[in-house]
C-alpha positions as CSV (number, residue, x, y, z in Angstrom):
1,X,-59.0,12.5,7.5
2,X,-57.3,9.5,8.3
3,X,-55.8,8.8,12.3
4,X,-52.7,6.1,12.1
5,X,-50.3,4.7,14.6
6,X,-46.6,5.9,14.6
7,X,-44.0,3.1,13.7
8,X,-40.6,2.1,13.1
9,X,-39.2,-0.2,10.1
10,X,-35.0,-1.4,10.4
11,X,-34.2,-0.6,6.7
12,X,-30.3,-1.6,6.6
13,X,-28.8,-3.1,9.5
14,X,-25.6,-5.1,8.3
15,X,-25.5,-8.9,8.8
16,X,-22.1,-8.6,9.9
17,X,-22.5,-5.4,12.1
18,X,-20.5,-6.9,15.3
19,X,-17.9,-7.9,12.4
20,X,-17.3,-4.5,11.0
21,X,-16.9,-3.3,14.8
22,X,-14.1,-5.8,15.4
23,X,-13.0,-4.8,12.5
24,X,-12.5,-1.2,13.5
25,X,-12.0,-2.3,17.1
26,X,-8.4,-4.0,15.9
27,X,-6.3,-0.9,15.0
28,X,-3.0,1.3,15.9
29,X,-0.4,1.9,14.6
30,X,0.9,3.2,11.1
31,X,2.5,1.2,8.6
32,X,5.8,2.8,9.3
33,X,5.8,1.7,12.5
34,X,8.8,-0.8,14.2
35,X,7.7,-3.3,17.1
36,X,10.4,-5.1,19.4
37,X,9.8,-8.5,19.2
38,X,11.6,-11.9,20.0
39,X,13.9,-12.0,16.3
40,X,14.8,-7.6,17.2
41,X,13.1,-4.5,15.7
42,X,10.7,-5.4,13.0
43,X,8.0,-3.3,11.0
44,X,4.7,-3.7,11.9
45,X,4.2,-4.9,8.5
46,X,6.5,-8.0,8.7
47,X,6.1,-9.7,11.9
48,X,4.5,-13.2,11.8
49,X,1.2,-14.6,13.0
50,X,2.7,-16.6,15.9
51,X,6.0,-14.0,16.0
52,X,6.3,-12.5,20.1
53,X,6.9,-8.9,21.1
54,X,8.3,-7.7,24.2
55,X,5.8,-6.4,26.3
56,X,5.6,-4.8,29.3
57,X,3.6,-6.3,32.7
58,X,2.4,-3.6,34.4
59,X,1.1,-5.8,37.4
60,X,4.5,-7.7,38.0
61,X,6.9,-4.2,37.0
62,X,8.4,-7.0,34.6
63,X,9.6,-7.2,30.5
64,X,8.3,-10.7,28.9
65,X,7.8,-11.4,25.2
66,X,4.3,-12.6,24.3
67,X,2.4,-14.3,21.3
68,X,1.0,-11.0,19.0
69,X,-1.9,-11.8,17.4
70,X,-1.5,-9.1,14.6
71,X,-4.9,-7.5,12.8
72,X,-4.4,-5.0,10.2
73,X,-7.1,-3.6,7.7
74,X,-7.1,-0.5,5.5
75,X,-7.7,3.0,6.6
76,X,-9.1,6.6,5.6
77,X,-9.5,8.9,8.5
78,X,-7.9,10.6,11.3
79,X,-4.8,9.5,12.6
80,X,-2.8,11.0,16.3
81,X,1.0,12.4,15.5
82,X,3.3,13.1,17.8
83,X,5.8,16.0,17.3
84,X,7.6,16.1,20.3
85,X,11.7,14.9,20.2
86,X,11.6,12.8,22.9
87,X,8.9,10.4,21.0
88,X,7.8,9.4,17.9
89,X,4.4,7.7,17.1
90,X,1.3,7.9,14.6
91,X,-1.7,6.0,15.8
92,X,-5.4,6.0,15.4
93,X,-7.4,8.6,17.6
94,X,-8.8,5.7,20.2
95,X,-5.5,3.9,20.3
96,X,-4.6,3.3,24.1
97,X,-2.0,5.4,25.5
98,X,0.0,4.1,28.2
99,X,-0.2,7.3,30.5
100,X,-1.1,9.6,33.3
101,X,-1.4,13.4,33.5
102,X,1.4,15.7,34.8
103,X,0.6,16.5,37.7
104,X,-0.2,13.4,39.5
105,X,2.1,11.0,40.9
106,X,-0.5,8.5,40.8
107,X,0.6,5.2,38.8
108,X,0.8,4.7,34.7
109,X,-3.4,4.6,33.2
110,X,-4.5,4.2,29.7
111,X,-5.6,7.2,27.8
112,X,-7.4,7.5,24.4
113,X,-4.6,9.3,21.9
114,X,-7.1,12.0,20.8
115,X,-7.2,13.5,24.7
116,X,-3.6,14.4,24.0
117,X,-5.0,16.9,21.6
118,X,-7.2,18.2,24.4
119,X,-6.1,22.4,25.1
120,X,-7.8,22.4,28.7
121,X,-5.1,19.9,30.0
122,X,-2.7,22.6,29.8
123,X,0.0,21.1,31.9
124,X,0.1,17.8,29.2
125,X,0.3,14.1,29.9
126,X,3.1,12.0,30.7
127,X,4.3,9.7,29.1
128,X,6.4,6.9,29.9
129,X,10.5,6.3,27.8
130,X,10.7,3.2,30.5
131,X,9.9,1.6,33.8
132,X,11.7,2.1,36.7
133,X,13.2,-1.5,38.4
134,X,11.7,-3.2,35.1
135,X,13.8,-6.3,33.6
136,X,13.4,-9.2,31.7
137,X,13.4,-12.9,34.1
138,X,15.4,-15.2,32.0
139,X,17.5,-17.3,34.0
140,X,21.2,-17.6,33.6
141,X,21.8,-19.0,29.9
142,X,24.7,-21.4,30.1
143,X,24.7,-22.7,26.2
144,X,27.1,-24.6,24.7
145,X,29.3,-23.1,22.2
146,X,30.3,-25.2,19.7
147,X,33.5,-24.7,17.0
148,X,33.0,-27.8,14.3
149,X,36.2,-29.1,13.0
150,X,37.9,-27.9,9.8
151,X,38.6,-30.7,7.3
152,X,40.9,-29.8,4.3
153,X,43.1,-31.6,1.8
154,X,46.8,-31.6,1.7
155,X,49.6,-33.1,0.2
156,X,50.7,-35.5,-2.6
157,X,48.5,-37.2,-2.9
158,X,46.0,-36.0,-1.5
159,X,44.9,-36.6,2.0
160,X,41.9,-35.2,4.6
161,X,43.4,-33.1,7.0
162,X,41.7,-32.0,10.4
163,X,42.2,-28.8,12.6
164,X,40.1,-29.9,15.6
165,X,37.3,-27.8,16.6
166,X,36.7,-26.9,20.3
167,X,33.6,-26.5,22.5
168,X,32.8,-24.8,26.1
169,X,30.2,-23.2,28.0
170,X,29.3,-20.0,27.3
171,X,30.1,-17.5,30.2
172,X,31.1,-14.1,31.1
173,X,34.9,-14.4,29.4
174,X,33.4,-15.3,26.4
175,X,31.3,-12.9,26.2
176,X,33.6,-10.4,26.7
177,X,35.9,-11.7,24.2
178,X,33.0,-11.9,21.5
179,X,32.5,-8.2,22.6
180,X,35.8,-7.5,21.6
181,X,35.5,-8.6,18.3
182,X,32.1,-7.2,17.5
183,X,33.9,-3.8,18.0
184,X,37.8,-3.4,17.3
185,X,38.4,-7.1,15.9
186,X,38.8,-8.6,12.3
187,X,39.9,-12.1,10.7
188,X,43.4,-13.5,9.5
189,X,43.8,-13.8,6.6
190,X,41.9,-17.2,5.2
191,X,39.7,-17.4,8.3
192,X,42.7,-18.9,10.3
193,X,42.0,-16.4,13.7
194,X,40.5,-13.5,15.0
195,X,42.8,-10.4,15.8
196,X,41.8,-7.7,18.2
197,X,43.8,-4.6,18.2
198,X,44.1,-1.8,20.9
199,X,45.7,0.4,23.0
200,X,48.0,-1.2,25.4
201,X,46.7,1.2,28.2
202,X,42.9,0.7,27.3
203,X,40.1,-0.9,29.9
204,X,38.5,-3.1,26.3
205,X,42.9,-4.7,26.3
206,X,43.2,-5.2,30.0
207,X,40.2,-7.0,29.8
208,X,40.8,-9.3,27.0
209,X,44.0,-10.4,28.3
210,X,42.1,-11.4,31.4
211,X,39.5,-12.6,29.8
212,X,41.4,-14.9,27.8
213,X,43.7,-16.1,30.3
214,X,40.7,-17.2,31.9
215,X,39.1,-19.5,29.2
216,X,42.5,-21.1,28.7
217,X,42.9,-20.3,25.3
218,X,46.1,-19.7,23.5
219,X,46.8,-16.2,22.1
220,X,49.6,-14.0,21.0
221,X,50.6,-10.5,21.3
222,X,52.3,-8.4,18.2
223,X,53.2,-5.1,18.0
224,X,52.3,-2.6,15.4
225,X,54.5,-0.8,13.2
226,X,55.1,2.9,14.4
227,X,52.8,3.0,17.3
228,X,54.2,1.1,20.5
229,X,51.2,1.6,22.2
230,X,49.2,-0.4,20.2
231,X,48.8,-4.0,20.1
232,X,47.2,-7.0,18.0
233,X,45.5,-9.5,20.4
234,X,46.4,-12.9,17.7
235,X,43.5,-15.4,19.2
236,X,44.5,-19.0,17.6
237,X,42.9,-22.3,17.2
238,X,43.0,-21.7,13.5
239,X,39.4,-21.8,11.2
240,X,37.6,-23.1,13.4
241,X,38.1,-20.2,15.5
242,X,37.8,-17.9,12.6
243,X,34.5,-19.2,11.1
244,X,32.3,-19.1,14.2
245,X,33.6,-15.3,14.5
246,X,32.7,-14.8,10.8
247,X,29.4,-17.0,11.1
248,X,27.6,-15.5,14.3
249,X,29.3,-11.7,14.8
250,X,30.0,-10.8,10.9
251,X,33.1,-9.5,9.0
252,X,33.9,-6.1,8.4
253,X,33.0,-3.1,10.6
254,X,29.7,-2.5,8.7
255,X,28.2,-6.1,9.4
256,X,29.6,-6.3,12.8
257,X,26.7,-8.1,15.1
258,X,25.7,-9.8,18.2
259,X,24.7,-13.3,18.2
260,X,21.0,-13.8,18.3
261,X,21.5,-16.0,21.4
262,X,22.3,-12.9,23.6
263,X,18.2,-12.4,23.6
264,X,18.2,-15.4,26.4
265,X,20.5,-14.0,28.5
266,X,19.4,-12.9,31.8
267,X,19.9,-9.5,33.3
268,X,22.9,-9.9,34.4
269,X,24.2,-11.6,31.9
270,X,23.0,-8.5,29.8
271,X,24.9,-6.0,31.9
272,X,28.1,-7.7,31.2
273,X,27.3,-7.9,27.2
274,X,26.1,-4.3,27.5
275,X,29.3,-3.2,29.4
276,X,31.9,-5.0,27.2
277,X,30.5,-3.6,24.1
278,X,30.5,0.1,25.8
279,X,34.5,-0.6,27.0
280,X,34.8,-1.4,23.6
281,X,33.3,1.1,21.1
282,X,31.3,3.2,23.6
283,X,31.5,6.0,26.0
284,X,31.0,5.2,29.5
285,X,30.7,8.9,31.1
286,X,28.2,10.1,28.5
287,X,26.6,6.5,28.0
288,X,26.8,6.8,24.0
289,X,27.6,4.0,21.8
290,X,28.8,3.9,18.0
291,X,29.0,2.1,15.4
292,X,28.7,2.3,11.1
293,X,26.9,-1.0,11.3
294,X,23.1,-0.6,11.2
295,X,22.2,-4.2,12.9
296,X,25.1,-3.7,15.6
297,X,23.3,-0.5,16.5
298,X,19.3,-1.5,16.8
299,X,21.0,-4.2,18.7
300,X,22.4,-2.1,21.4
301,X,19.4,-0.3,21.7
302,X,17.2,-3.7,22.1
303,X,20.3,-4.2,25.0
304,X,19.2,-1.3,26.8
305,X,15.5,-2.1,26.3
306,X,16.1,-5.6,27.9
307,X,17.9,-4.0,30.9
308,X,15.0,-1.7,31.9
309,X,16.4,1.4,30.1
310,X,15.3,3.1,26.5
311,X,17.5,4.4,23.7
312,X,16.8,7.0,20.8
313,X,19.4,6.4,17.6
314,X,21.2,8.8,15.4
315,X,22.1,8.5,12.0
316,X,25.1,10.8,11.2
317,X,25.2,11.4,7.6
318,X,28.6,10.4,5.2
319,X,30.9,14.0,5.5
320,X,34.7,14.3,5.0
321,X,37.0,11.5,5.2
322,X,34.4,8.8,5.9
323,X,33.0,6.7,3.2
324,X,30.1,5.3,5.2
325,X,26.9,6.3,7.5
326,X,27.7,6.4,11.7
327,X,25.2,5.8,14.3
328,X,24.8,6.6,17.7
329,X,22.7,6.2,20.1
330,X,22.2,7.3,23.9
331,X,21.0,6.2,27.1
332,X,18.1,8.2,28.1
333,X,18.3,9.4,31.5
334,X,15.4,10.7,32.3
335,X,12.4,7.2,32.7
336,X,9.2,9.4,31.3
337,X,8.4,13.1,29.4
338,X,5.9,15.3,29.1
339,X,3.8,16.1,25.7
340,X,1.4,18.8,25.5
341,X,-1.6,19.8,23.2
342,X,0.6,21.7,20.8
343,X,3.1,19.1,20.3
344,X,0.5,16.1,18.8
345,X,-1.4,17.1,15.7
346,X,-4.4,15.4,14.0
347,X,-3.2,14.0,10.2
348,X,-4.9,12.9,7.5
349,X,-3.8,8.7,6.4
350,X,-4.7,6.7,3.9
351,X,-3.2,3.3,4.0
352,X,-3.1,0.4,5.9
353,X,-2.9,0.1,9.8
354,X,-1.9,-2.8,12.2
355,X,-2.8,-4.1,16.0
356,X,-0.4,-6.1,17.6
357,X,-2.7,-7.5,20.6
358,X,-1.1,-9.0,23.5
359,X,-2.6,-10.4,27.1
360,X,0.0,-7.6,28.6
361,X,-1.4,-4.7,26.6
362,X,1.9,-2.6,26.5
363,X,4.6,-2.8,23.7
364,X,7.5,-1.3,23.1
365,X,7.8,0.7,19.8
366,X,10.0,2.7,17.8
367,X,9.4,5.1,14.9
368,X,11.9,7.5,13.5
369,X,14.5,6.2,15.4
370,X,12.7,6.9,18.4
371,X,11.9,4.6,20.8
372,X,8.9,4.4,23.4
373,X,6.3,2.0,25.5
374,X,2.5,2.7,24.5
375,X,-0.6,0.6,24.6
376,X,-1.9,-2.0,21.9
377,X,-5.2,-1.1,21.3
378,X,-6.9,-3.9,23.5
379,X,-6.2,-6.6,25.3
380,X,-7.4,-9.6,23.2
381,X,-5.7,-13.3,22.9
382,X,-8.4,-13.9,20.2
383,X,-7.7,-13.9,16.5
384,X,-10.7,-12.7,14.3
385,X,-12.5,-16.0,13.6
386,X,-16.6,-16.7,12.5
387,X,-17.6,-16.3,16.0
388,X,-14.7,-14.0,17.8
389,X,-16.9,-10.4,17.5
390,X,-19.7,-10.9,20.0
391,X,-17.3,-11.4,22.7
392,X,-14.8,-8.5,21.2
393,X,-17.6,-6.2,21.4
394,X,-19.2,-7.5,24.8
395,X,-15.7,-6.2,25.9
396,X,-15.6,-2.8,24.6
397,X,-18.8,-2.5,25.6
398,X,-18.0,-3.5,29.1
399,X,-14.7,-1.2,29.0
400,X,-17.1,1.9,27.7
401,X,-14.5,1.9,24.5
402,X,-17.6,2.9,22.3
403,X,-15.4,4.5,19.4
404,X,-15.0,1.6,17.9
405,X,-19.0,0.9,17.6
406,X,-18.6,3.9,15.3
407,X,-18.0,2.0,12.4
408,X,-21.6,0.3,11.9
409,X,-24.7,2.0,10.5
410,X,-28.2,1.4,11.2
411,X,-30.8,3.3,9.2
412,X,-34.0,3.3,10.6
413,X,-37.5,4.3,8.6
414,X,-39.8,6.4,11.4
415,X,-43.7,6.9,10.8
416,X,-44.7,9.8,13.1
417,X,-45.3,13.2,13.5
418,X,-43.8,16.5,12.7
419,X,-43.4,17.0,16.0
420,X,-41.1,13.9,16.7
421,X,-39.1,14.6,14.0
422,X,-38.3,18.4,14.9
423,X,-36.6,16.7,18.2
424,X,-34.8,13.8,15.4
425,X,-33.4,16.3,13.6
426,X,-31.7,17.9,15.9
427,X,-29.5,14.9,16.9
428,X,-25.8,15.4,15.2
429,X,-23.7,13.1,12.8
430,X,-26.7,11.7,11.5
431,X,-28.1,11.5,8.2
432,X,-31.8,12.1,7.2
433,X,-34.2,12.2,4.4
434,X,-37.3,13.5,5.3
435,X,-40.8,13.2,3.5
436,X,-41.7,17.4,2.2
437,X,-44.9,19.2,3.1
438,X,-43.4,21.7,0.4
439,X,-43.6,19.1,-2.5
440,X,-46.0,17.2,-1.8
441,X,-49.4,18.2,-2.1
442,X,-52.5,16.7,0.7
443,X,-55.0,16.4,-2.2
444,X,-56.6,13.7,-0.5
445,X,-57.3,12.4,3.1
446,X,-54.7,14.2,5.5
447,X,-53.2,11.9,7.5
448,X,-52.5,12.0,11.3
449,X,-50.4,10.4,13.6
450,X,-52.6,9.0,17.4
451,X,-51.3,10.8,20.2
452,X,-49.8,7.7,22.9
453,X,-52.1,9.1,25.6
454,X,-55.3,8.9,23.5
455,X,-57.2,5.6,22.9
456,X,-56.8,3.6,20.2
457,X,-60.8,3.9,19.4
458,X,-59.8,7.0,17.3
459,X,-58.0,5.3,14.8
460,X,-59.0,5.1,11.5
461,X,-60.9,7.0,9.0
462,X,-63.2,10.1,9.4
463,X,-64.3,11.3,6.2
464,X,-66.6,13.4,7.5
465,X,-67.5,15.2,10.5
466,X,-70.4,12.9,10.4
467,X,-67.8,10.2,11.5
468,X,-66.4,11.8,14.3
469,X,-69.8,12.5,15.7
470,X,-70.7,8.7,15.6
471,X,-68.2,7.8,18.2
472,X,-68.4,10.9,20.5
473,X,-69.9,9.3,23.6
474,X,-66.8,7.0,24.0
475,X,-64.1,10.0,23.6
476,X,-63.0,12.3,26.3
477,X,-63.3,16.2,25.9
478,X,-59.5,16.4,25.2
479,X,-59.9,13.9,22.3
480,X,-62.6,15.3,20.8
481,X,-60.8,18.4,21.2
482,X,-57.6,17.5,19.0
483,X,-60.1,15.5,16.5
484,X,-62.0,18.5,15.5
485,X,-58.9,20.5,15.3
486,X,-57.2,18.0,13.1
487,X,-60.4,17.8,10.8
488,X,-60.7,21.8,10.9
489,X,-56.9,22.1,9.8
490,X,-57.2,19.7,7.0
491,X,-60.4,21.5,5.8
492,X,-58.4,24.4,5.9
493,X,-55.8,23.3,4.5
494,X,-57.7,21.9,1.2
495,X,-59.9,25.3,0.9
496,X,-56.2,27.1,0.2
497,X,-55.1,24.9,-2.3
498,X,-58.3,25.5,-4.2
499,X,-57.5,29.3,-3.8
500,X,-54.4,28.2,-6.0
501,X,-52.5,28.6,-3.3
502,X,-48.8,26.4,-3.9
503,X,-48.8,23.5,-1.2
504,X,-45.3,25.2,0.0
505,X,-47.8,27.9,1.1
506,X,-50.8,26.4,1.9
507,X,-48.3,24.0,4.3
508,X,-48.4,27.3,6.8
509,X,-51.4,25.8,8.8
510,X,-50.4,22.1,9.1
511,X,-50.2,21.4,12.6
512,X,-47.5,19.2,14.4
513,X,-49.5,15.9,14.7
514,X,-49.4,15.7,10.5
515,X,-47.8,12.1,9.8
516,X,-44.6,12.2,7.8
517,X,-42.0,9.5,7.0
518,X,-38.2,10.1,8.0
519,X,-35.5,7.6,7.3
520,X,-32.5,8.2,10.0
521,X,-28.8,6.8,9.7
522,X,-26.5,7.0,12.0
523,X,-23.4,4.5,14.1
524,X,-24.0,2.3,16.8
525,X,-22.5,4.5,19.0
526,X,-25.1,7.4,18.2
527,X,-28.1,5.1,18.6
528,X,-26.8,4.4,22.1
529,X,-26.9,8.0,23.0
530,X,-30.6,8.6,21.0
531,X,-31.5,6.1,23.4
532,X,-30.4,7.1,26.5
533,X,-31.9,10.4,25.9
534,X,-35.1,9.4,23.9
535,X,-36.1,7.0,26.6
536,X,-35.5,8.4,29.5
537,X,-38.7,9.2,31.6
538,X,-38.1,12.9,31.0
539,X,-38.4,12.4,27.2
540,X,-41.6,13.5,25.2
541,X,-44.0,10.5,25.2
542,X,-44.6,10.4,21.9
543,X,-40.8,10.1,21.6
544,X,-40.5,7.8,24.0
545,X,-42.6,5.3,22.7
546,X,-41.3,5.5,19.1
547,X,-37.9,4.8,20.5
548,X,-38.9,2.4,23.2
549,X,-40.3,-0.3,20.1
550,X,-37.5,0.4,18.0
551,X,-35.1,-0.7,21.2
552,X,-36.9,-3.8,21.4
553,X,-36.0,-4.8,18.2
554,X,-32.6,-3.9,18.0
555,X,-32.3,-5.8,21.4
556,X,-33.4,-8.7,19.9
557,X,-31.0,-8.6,16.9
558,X,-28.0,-7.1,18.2
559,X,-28.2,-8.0,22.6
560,X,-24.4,-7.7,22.5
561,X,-24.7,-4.0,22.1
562,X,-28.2,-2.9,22.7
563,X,-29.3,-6.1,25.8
564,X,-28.0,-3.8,28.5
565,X,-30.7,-0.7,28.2
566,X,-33.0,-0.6,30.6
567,X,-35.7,1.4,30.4
């Protein structure tokens, strides 16, 4: 018989363990997802390392663009999918929902995505579409606009001809002019003018009369053939004109656009762009705009977003007489909605998955034509560099986001007793291989594991009973107690294997405080909870002990995660 001490022995603990967490730790959204950022609506998948998103500042109720540092890495698991019409989103199950539930009027918290899934919340969560008195700050933008000059040859011979450009400050008549064209205008013939036609009667003509009138520009009016109500708005000033038109708002109805400058403007400048274009191709009493040119459209709806409002888009398919695709798309009334359990479902993906972080922590999204404001995952300035995931995962840590810490293994090899290892084993999402009493066969000296409240004088080997004997004066009744049993069960033990008994059945009389060997894997995030159960005063001794070294050592190798546990 042969009395050890229990011990632990960190088999596979990854170099890079914090890494792989960060890793993990920088995840949302699906690859089919859009973000709104500085350049308009852009897939996940394209924007840039320095590229800004809109995002929403919860503290100041404001819209700002800021720097997204964008992670992505490959996925297998789990991901969140909404199926309510109102919203549109597929996202990792930790990913950071901007919301609240139901029933409270309480302000806008963060909420893991897989809680949405949760059937005791009954009455849902919601969720916001915007944010009430929320707007962008730019100040007034009072560009330039600039029309080069047009230099052709003429005559015989030859000579450079000019048709001088012209150049103002941008204001509230051009802009409604611009919005004009974007929606019922077109080009002379040769780029030599813009023409706007309309009904005589309509608000879009009454106001580009005005409008003109106003900037000083020179302008015609014709009449069209059949119709005496309608009339062609001839804007000269010849190619100069005519090429800015063609250059920053597009020809033809389907590459109609608004100049990229409009992104500046501030909000009021924005309600004058955003109510132009609705006198123009819109409806003002039902708030629904239209338009067969894709850009145009995501435009409007970035218009609506800038302005503190949110906007879902239609696609209306080719039918009858029309020979292209329509689009529409609708103020939404209503600033939030509810979603409850059984409208998000749990999918399987397989693909890659991308985290645009931002300071702000709320981005506006779209998917399926549907737009919304939810959460990037965390809020984290800092790009993934040789030293950034100690102080990612100090922050989770500190934010009890532990779902992250999932993603790295330790696996630990235990020396101890059966006993322990009937409490390890019941600890779930774990892995263990366990050393078999049904296999192997004690043909030798038994060995057993020192109980932590006995002294250390009874370890080693004991032959006989002789041995025992030698050192009985120094041992307490309990000791000797549990020696002799140990001695008497191994004794046992042997005189059924020579019985022929198989050591599967001869195993029947092994007590509890037989050494074995157990290797144990399991997360980060599991080892946390072993320990605050296995430590605790409460815990079996033996238990307590095993874990208390192990803790040591993992506090010593990984303090980021494991420095914190006191015991």
């Amino acid at each position: 018989m042969r009395i050890i001490e229990q011990s632990h022995e960190i088999i596979n603990l990854h170099d890079d363990a914090l890494k792989q967490i960060e890793r993990a730790g920088r995840t949302c959204f699906s690859s089919d997802t859009e973000i709104l950022t500085e350049n308009g609506w852009k897939n996940v998948q394209d924007i840039g390392e320095k590229e800004y998103v809109l995002t929403f500042n919860k503290t100041k109720n404001i819209l700002e663009y800021q720097i997204s540092n964008m992670f992505s890495k490959d996925y297998d698991g789990k991901m969140i999918e909404s199926l309510h019409k109102l919203s549109s989103f597929c996202v990792t199950p930790d990913h950071r929902m901007v919301a609240k539930k139901s029933t409270t009027k309480k302000e806008y918290g963060f909420l893991e995505a897989e809680n949405l899934l949760m059937k005791k919340n009954n009455h849902g969560y919601r969720l916001p579409v915007f944010f009430k008195g929320s707007q962008t700050t730019a100040s007034e933008h009072n560009m330039t606009i600039e029309m080069p000059h047009h230099y052709y040859h003429s005559g015989n011979p030859s000579r450079e001809m000019v048709i001088n450009g012209r150049s103002f400050v941008l204001d509230d008549n051009f802009i409604k002019v611009m919005s004009a064209y974007i929606c019922d205008g077109h080009l002379l013939h040769g780029n030599k003018g813009v023409v706007i036609t309309k009904k005589l009667d309509s608000p879009l003509y009454l106001s580009m009369i005005e409008a003109l009138r106003d900037l000083g520009w020179e302008y015609s009016i014709e009449d069209s053939a059949n119709r005496p109500l309608i009339k062609s708005i001839i804007i000269k000033g010849g190619k100069p004109v005519g090429k800015w038109f063609e250059d920053n708002c597009g020809r033809g109805s389907l590459n109609k656009r608004i100049p990229a400058f409009f992104r500046y403007f501030s909000h009021r400048q924005l309600l004058v762009l955003f109510e132009a274009m609705m006198i123009g191709d819109g409806d003002i009493r039902t708030d629904v705009y239209g338009s067969s040119s894709k850009i145009l459209i995501d435009q409007i709806v970035e218009i609506i977003t800038l302005i503190g409002k949110s906007a879902n888009v239609r696609e209306h398919p080719v039918k009858g007489w029309t020979k292209n695709p329509h689009w529409t798309t609708q103020v939404k009334k209503a600033d939030s909605f509810i979603i409850k359990p059984d409208q998000v479902i749990e999918i399987d993906y397989s693909g890659k998955v991308f985290c645009p972080q931002t300071i702000n922590g709320i981005v506006c999204i779209r998917r399926n034509n549907q737009t919304m404001w939810i959460g990037n995952c965390y809020q984290s300035q800092d790009k993934i560099t040789d030293d950034s995931a100690e102080k990612f995962v100090a922050m989770l840590q500190k934010r009890k986001h532990t779902a992250m810490i999932e993603f790295s293994d330790i696996t630990v090899k235990f020396i101890t007793n059966r006993g322990v290892t009937h409490e390890l084993v019941r600890h779930r999402h774990c892995n263990f291989a366990q050393e078999s009493t049904r296999y192997v066969k004690y043909d030798g000296d038994m060995e057993f594991i020192r109980p932590i409240w006995y002294s250390d004088i009874i370890l080693g080997d004991f032959p006989s009973w002789g041995h025992i004997k030698d050192i009985n004066s120094y041992l307490l009744p309990e000791e000797i107690e549990w020696m002799e049993s140990c001695f008497e069960d191994e004794g046992r033990y042997m005189r059924l294997i020579e019985l022929k008994q198989k050591a599967q059945q001869a195993r029947e009389i092994l007590p509890n405080s037989l050494k074995t060997e157990i290797c144990m894997k399991t997360n980060i995030r599991d080892w946390l909870h072993i320990f605050e159960l296995r430590t605790a005063k409460a815990a079996h001794p033996q238990m307590r002990a095993l874990m208390i070294g192990l803790l040591n050592e993992l506090k010593g190798k990984l303090p980021t995660v494991f420095g914190d546990i006191n015991v």
